[in-house]
mmCIF file of the N, C-alpha and C atoms, coordinates in Angstrom:
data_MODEL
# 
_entry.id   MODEL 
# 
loop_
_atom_site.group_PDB 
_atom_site.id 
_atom_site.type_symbol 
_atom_site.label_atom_id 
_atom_site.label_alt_id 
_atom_site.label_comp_id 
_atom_site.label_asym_id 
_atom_site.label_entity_id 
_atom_site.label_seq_id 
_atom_site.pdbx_PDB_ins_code 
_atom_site.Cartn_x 
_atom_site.Cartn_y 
_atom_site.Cartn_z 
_atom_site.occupancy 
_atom_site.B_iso_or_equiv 
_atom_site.pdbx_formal_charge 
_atom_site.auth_seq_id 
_atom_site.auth_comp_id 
_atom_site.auth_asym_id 
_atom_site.auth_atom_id 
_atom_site.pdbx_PDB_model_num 
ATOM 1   N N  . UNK A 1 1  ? 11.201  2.402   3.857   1.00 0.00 ? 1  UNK A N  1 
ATOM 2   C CA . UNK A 1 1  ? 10.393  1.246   4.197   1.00 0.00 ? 1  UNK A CA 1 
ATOM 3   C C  . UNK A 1 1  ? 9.149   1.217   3.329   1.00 0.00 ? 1  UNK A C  1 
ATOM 4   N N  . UNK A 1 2  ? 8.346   -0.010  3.326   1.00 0.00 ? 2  UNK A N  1 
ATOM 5   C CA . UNK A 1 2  ? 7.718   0.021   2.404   1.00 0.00 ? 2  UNK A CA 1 
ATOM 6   C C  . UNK A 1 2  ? 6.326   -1.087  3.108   1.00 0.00 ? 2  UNK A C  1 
ATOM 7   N N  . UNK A 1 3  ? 5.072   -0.445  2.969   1.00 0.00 ? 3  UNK A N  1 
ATOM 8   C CA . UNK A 1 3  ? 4.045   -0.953  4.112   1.00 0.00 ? 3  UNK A CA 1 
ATOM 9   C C  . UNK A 1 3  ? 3.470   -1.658  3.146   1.00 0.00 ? 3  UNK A C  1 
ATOM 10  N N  . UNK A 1 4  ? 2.795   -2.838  3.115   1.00 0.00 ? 4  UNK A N  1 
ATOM 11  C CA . UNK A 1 4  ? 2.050   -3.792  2.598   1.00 0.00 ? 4  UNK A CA 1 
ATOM 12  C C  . UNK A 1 4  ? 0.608   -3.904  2.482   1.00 0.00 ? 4  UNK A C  1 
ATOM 13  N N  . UNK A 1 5  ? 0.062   -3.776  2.220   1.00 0.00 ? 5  UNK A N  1 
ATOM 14  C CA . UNK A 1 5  ? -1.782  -4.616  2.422   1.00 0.00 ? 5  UNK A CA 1 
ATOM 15  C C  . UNK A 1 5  ? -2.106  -5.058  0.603   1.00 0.00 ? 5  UNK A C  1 
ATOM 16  N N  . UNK A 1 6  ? -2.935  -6.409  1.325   1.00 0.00 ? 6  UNK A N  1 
ATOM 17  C CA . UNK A 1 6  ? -3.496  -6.887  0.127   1.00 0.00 ? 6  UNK A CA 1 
ATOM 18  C C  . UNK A 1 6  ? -5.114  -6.689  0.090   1.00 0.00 ? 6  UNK A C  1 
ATOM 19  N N  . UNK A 1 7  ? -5.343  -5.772  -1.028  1.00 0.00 ? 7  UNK A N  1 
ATOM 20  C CA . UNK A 1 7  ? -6.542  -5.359  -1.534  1.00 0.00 ? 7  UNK A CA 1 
ATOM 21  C C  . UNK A 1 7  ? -7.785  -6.909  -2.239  1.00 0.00 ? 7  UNK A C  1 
ATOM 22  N N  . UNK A 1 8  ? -8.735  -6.988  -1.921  1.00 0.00 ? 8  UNK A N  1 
ATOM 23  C CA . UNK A 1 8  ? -9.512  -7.762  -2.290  1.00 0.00 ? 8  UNK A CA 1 
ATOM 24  C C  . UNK A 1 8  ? -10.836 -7.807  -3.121  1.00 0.00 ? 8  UNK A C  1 
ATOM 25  N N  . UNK A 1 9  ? -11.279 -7.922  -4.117  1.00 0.00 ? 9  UNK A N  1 
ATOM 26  C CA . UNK A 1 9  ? -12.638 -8.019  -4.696  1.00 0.00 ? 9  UNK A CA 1 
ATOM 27  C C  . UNK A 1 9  ? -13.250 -9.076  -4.712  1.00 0.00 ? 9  UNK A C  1 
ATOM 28  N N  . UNK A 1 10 ? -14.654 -8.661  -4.103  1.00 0.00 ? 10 UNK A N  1 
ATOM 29  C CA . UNK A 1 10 ? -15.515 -10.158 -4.087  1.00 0.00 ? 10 UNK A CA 1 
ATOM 30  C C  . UNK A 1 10 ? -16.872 -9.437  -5.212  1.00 0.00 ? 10 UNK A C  1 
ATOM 31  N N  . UNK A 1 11 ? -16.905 -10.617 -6.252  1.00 0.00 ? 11 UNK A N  1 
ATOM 32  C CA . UNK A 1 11 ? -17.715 -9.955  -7.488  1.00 0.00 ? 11 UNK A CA 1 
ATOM 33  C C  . UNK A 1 11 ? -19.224 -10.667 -7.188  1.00 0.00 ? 11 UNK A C  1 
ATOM 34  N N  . UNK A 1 12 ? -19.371 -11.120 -5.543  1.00 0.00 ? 12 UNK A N  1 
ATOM 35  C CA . UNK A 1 12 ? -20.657 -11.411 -5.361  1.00 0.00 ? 12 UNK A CA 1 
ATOM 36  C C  . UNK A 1 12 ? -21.513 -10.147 -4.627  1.00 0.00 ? 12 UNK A C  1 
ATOM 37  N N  . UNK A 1 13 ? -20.773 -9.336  -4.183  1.00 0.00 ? 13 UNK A N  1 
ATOM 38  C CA . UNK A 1 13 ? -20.980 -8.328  -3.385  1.00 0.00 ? 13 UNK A CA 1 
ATOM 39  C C  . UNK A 1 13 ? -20.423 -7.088  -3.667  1.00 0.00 ? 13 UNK A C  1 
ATOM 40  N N  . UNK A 1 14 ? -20.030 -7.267  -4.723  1.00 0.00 ? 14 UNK A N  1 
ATOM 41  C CA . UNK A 1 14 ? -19.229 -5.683  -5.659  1.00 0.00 ? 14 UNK A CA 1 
ATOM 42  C C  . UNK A 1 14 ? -18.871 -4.703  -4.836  1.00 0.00 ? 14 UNK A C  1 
ATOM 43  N N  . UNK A 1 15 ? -17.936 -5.052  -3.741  1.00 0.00 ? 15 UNK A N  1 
ATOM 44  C CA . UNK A 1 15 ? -17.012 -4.726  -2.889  1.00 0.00 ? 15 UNK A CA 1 
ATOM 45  C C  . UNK A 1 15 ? -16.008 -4.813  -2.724  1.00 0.00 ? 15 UNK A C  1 
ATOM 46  N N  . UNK A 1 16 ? -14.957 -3.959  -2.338  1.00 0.00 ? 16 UNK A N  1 
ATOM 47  C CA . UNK A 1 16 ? -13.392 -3.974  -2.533  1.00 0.00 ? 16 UNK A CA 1 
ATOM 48  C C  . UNK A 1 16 ? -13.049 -4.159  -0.540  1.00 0.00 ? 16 UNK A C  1 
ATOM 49  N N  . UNK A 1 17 ? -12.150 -4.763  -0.753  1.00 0.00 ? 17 UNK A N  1 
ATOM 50  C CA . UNK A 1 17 ? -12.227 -5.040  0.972   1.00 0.00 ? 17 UNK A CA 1 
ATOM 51  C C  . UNK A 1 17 ? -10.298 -5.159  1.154   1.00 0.00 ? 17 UNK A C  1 
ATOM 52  N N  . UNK A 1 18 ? -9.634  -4.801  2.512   1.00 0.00 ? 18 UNK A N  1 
ATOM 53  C CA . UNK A 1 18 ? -8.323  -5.403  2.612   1.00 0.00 ? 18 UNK A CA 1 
ATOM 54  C C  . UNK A 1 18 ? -8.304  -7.299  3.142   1.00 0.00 ? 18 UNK A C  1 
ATOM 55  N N  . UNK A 1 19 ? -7.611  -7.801  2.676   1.00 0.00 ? 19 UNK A N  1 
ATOM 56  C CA . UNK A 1 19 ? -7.707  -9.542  2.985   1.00 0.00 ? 19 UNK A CA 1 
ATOM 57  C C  . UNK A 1 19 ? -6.837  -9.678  3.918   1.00 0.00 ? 19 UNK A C  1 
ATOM 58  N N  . UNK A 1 20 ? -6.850  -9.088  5.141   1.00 0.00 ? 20 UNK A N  1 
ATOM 59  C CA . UNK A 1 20 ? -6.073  -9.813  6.287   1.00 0.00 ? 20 UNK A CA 1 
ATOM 60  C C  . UNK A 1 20 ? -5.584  -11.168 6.783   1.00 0.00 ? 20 UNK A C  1 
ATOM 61  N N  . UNK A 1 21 ? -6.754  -12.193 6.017   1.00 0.00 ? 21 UNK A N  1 
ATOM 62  C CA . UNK A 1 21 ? -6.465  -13.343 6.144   1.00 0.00 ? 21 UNK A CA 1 
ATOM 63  C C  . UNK A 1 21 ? -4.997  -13.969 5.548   1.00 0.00 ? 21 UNK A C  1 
ATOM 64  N N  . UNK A 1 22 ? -5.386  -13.942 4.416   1.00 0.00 ? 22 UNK A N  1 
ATOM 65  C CA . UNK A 1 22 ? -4.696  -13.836 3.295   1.00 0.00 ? 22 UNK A CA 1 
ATOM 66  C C  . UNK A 1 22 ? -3.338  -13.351 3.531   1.00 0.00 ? 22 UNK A C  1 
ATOM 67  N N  . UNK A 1 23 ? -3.451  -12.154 3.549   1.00 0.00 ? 23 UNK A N  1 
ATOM 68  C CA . UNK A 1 23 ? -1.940  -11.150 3.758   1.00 0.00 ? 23 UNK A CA 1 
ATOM 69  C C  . UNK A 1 23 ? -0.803  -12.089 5.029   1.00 0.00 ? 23 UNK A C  1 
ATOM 70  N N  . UNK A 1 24 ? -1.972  -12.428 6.399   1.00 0.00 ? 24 UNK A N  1 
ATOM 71  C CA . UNK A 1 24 ? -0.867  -12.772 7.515   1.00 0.00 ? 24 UNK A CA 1 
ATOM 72  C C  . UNK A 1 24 ? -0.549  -14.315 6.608   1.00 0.00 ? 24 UNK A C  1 
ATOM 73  N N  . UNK A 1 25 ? -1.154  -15.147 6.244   1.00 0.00 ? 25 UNK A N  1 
ATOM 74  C CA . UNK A 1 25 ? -0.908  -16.431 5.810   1.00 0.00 ? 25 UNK A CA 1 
ATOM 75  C C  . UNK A 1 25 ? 0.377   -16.267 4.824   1.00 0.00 ? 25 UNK A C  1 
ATOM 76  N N  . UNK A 1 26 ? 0.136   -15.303 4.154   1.00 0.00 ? 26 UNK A N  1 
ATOM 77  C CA . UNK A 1 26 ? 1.622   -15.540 2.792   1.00 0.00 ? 26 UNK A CA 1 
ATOM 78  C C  . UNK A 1 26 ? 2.435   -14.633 3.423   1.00 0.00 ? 26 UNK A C  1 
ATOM 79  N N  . UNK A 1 27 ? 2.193   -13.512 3.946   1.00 0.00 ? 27 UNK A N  1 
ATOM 80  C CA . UNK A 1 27 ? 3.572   -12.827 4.695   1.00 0.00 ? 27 UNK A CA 1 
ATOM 81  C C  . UNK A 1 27 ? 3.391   -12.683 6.057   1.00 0.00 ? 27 UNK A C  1 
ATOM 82  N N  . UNK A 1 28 ? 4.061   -14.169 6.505   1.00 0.00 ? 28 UNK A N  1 
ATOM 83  C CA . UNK A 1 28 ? 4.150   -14.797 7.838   1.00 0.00 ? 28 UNK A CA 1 
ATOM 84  C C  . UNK A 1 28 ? 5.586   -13.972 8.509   1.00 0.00 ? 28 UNK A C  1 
ATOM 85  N N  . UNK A 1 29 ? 6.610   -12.958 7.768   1.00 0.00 ? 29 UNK A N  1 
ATOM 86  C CA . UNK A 1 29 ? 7.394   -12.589 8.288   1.00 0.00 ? 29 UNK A CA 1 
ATOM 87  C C  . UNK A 1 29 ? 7.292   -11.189 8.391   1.00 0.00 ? 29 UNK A C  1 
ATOM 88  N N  . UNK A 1 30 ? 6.007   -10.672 8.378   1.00 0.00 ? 30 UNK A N  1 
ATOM 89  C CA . UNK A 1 30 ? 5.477   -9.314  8.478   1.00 0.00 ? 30 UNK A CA 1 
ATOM 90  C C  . UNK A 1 30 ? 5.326   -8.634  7.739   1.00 0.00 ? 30 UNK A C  1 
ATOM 91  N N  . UNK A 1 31 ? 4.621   -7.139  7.252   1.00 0.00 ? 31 UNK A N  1 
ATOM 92  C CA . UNK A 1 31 ? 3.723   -6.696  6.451   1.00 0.00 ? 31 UNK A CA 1 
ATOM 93  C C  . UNK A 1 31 ? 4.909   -5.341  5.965   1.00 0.00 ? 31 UNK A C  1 
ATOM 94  N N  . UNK A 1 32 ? 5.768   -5.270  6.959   1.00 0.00 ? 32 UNK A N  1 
ATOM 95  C CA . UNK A 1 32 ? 6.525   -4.200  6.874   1.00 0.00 ? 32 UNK A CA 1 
ATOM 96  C C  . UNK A 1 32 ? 8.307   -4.305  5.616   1.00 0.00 ? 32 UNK A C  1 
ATOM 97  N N  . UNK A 1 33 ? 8.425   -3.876  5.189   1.00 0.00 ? 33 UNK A N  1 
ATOM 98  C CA . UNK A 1 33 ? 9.728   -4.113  4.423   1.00 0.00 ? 33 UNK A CA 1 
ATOM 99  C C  . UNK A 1 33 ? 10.798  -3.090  4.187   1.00 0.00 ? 33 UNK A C  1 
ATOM 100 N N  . UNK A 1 34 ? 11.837  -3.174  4.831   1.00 0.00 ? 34 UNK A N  1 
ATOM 101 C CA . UNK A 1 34 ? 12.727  -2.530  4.923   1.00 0.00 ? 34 UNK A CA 1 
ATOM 102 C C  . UNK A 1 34 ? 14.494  -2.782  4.530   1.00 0.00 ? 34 UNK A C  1 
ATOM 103 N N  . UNK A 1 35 ? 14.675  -2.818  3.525   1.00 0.00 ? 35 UNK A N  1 
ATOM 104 C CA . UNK A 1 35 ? 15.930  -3.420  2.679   1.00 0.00 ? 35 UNK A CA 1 
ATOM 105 C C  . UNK A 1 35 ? 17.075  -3.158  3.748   1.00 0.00 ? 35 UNK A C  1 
ATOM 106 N N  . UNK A 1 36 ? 17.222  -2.117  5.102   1.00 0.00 ? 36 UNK A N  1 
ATOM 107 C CA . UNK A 1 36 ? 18.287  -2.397  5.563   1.00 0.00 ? 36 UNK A CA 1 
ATOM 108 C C  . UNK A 1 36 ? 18.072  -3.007  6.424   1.00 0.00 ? 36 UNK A C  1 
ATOM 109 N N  . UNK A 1 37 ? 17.183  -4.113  6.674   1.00 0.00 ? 37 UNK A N  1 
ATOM 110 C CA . UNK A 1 37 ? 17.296  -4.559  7.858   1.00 0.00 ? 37 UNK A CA 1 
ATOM 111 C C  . UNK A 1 37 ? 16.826  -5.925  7.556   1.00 0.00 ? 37 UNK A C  1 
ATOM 112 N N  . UNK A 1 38 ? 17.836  -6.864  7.528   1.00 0.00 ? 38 UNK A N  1 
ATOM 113 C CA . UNK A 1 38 ? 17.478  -8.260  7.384   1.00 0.00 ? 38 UNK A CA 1 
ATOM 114 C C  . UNK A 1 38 ? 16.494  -9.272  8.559   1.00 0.00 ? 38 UNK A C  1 
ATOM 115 N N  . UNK A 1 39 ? 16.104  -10.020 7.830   1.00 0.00 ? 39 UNK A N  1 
ATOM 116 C CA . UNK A 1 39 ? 15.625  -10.535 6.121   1.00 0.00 ? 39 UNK A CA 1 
ATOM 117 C C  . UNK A 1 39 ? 14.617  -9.063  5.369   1.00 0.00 ? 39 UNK A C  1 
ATOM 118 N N  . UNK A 1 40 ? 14.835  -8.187  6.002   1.00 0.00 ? 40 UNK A N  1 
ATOM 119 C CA . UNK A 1 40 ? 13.861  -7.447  5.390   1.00 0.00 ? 40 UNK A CA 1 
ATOM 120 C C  . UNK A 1 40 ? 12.448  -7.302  5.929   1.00 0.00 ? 40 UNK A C  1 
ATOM 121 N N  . UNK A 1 41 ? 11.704  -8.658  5.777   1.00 0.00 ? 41 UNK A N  1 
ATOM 122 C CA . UNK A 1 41 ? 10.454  -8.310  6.267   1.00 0.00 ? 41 UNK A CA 1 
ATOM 123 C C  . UNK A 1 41 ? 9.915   -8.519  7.680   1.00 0.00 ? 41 UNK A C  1 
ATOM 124 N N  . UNK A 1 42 ? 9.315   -7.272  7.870   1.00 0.00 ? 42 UNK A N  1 
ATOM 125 C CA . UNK A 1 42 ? 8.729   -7.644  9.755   1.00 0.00 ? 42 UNK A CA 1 
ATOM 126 C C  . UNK A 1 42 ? 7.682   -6.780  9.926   1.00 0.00 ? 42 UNK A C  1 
ATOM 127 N N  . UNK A 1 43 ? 7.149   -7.295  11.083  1.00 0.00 ? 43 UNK A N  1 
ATOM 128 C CA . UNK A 1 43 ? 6.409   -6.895  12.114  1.00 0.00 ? 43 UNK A CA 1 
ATOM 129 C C  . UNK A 1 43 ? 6.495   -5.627  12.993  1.00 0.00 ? 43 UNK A C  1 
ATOM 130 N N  . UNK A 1 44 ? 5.336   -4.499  12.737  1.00 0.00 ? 44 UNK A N  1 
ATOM 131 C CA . UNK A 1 44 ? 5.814   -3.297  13.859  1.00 0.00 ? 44 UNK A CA 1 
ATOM 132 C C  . UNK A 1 44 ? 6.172   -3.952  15.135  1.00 0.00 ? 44 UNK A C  1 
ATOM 133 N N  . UNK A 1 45 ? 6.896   -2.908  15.967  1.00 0.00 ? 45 UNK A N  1 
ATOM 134 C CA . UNK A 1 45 ? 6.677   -3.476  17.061  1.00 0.00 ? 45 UNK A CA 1 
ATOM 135 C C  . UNK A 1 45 ? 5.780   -2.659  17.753  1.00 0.00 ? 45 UNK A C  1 
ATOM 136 N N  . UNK A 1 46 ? 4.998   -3.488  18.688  1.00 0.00 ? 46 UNK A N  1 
ATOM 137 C CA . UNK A 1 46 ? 4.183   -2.604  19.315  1.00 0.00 ? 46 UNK A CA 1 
ATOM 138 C C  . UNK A 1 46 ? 4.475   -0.905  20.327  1.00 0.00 ? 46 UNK A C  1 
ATOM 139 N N  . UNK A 1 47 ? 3.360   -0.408  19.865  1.00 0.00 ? 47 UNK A N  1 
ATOM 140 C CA . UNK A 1 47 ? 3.394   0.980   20.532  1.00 0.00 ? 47 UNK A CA 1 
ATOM 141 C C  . UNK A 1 47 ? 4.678   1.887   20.360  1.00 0.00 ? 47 UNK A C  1 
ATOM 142 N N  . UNK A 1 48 ? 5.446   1.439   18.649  1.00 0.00 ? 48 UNK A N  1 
ATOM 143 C CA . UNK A 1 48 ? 6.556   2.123   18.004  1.00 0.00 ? 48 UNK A CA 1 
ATOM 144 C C  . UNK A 1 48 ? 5.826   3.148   16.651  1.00 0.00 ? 48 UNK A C  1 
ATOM 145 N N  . UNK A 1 49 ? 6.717   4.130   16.321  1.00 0.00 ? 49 UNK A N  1 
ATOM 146 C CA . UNK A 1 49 ? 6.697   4.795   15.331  1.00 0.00 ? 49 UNK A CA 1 
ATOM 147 C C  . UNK A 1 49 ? 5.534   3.514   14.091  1.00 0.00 ? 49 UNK A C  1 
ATOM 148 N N  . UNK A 1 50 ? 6.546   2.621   13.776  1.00 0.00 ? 50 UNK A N  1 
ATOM 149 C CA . UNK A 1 50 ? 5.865   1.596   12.726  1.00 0.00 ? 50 UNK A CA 1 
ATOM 150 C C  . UNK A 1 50 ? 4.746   1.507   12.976  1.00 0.00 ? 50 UNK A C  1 
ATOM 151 N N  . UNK A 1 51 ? 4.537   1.107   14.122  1.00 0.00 ? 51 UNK A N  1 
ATOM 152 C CA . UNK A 1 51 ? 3.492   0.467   13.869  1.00 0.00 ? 51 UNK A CA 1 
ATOM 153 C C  . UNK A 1 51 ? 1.838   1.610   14.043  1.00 0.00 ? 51 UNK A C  1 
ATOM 154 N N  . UNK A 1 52 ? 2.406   3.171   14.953  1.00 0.00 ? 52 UNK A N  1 
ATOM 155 C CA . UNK A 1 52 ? 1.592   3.765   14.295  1.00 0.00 ? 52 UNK A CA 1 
ATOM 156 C C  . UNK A 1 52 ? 0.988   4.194   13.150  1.00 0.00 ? 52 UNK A C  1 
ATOM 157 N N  . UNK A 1 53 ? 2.301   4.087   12.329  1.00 0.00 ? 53 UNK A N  1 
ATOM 158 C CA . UNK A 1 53 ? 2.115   4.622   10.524  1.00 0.00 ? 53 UNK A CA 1 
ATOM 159 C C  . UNK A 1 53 ? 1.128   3.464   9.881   1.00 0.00 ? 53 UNK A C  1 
ATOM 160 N N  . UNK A 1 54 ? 1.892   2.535   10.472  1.00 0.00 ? 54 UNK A N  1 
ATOM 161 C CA . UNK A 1 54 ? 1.334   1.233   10.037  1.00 0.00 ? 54 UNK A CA 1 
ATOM 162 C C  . UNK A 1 54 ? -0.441  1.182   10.010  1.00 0.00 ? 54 UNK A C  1 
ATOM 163 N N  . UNK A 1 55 ? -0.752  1.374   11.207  1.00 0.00 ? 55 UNK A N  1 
ATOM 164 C CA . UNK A 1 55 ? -2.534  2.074   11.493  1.00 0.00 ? 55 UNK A CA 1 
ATOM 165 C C  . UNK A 1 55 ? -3.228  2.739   10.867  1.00 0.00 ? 55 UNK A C  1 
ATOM 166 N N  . UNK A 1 56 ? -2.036  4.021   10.657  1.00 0.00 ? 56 UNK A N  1 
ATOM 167 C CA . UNK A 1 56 ? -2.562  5.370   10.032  1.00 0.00 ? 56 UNK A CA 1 
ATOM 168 C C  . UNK A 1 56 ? -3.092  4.646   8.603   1.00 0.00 ? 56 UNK A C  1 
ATOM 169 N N  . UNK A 1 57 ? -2.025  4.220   7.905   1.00 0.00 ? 57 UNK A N  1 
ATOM 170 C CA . UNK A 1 57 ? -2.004  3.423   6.600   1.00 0.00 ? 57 UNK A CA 1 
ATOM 171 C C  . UNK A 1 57 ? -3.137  2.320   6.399   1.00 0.00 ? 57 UNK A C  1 
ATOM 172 N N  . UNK A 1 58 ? -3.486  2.269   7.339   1.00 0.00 ? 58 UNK A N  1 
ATOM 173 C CA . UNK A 1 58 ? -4.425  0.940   7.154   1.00 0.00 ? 58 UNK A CA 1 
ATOM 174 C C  . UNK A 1 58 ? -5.415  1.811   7.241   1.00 0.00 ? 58 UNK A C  1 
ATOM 175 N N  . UNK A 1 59 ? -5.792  2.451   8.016   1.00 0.00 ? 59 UNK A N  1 
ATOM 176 C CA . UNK A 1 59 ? -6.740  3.466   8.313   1.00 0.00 ? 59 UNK A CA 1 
ATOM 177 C C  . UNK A 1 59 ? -7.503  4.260   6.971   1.00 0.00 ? 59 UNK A C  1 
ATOM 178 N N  . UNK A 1 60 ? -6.608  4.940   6.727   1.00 0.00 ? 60 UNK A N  1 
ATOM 179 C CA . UNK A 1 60 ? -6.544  5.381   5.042   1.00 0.00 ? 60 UNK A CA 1 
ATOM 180 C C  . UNK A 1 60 ? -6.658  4.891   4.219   1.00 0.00 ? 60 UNK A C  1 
ATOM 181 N N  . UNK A 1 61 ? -6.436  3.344   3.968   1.00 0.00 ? 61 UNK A N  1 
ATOM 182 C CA . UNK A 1 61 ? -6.726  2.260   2.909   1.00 0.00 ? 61 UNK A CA 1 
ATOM 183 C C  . UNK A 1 61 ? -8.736  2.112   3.240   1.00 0.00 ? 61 UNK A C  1 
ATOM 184 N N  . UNK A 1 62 ? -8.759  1.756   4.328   1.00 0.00 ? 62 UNK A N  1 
ATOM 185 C CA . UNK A 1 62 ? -10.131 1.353   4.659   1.00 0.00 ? 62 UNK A CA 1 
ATOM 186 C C  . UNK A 1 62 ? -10.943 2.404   4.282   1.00 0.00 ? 62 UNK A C  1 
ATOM 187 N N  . UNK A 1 63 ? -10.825 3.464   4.713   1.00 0.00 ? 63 UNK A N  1 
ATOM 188 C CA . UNK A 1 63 ? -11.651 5.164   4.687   1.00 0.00 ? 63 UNK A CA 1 
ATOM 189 C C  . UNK A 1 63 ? -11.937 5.041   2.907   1.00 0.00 ? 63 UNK A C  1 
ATOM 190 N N  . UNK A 1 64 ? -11.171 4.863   1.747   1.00 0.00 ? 64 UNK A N  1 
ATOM 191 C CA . UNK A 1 64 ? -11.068 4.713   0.739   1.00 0.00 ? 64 UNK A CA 1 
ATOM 192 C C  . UNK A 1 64 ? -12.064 3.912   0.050   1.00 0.00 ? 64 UNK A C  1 
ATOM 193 N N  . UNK A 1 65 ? -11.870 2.679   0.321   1.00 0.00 ? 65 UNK A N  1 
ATOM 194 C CA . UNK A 1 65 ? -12.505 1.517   -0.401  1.00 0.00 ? 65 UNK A CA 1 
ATOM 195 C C  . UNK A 1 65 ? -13.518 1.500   -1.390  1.00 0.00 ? 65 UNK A C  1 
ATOM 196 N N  . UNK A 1 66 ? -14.664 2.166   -0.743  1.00 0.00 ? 66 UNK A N  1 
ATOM 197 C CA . UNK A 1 66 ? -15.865 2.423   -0.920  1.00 0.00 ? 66 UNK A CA 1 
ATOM 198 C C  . UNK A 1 66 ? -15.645 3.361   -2.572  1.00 0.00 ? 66 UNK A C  1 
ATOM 199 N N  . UNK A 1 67 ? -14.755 4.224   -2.355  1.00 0.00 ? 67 UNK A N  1 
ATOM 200 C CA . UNK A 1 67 ? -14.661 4.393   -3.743  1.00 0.00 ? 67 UNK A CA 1 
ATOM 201 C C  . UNK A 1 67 ? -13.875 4.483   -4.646  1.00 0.00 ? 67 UNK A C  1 
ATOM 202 N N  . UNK A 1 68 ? -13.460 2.976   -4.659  1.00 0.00 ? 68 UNK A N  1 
ATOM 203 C CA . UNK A 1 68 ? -13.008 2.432   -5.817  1.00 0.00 ? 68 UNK A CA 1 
ATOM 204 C C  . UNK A 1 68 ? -13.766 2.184   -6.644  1.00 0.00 ? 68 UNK A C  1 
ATOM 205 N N  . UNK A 1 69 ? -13.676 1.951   -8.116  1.00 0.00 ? 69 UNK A N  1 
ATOM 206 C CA . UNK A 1 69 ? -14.884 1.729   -9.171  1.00 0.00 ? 69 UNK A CA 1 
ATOM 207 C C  . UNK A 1 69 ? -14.884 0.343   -8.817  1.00 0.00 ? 69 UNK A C  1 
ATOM 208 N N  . UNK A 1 70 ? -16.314 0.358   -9.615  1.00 0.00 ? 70 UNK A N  1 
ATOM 209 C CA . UNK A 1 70 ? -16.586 -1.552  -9.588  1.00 0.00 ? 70 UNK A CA 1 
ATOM 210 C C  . UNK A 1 70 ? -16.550 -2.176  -10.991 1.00 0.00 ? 70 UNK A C  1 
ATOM 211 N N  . UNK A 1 71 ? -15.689 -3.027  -11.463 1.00 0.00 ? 71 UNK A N  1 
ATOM 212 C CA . UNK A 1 71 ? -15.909 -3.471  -12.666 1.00 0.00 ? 71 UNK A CA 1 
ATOM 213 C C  . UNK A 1 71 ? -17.384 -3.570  -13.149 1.00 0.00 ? 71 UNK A C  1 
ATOM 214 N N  . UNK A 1 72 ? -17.863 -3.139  -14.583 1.00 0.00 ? 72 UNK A N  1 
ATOM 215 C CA . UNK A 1 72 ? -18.842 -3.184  -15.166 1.00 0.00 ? 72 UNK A CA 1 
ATOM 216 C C  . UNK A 1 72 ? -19.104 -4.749  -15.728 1.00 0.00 ? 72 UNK A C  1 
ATOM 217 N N  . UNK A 1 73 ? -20.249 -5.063  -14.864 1.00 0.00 ? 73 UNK A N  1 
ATOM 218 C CA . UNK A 1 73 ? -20.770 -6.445  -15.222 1.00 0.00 ? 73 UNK A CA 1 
ATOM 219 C C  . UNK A 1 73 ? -20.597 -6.598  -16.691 1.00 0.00 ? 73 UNK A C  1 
ATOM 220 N N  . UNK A 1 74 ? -20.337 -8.073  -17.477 1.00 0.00 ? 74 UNK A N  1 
ATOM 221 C CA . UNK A 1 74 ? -20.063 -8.728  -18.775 1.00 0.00 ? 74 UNK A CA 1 
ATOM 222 C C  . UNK A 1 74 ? -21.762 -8.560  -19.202 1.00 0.00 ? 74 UNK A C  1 
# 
């Protein structure tokens, strides 16, 4: 399986952020992807294996952020 998040830069605030907005709007059939299980993409279900990893993973993305580099102003 294969877990999703979309990473974001805002170059007014030279911050790296995850775009939740974003992410649920274009993958309206869930964040999760798993080739044996059609259509493939979904939604943990609640209070399952997925959707703990799913946390953990998000968890670990966020804890991160902060140091990512920041592009060097032009």
């Amino acid at each position: 399986m294969q877990y999703h998040f979309m990473l974001m830069y805002d170059d007014k605030t030279q911050m790296w952020s995850i775009d939740n907005d974003t992410l649920r709007s274009v993958m309206t059939d869930g964040t999760i992807y798993d080739k044996n299980v059609f259509p493939g993409w979904h939604w943990p279900e609640e209070g399952s294996d997925e959707e703990a990893l799913d946390f953990s993973l998000y968890s670990m993305l966020t804890s991160v952020l902060d140091t990512l580099p920041v592009p060097q102003e032009a």
